[in-house]
N, C-alpha and C positions, 0 to 999 in steps of 0.2 A: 529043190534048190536050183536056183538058175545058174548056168554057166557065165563067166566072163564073155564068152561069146554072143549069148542073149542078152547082158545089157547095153554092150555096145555093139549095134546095128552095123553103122560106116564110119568112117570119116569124112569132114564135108571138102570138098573139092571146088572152091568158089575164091574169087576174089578177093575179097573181105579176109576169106580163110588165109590163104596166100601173106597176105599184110601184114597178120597180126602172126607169123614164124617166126617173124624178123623179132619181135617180143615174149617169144619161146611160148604161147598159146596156140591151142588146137582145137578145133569145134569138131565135133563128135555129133551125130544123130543115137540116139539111144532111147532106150523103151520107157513106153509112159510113166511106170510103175518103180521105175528105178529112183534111189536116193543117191544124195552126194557121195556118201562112203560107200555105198556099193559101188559107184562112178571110176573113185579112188581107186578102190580093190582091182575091178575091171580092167585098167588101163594098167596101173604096174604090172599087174601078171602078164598082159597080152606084150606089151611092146616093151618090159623090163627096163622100165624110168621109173622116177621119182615125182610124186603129185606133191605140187607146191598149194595148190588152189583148186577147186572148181566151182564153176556158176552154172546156174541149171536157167532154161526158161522155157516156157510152154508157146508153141508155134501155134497159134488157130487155122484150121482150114478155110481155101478160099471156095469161093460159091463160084463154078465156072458150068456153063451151058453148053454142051453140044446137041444141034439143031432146035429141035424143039423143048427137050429134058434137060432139067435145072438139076444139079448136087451140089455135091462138099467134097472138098477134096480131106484125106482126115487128119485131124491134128495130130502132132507130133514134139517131141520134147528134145531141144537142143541143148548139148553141154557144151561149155568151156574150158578146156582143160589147160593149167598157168603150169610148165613144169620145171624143176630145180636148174636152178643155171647151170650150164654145160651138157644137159640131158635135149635129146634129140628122138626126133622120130623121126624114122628113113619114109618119103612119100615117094614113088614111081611114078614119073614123068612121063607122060607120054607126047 
């Protein structure tokens, strides 16, 4: 059985992310394999809030070259986490 800690990877720390606090959402990186209610489960246990919502979406890899050798970078599944009015998550500024 997976931990809370195996389904949510990080927290994303971007821009966009930043914006949408002010809207009590939180994007999350979390593992391929994970469902919305494992998502749920995940985040109340770890940061002890209330999951109002969550949206899931699959990131595809991009195709980036260094010098002569071509890859993928690898796909990865972002969450959205909406949580109950007045519930917060403490992020560390640096």
């Amino acid at each position: 059985m997976n931990t809370p800690y195996d389904i949510i990877k990080h927290i994303a720390r971007t821009e966009k992310g930043s914006g949408m606090m002010a809207e009590n959402k939180y994007i999350f990186h979390v593992a391929n394999d994970a469902n919305k209610i494992q998502i749920r489960q995940a985040v109340e246990e770890i940061y002890n809030v209330t999951v109002k919502k969550v949206n899931t979406l699959k990131v595809q890899g991009k195709w980036k070259r260094v010098r002569y050798k071509e890859g993928k970078t690898p796909d990865w599944k972002k969450a959205v986490v909406t949580l109950k009015q007045g519930d917060k998550i403490a992020i560390a500024t640096t």
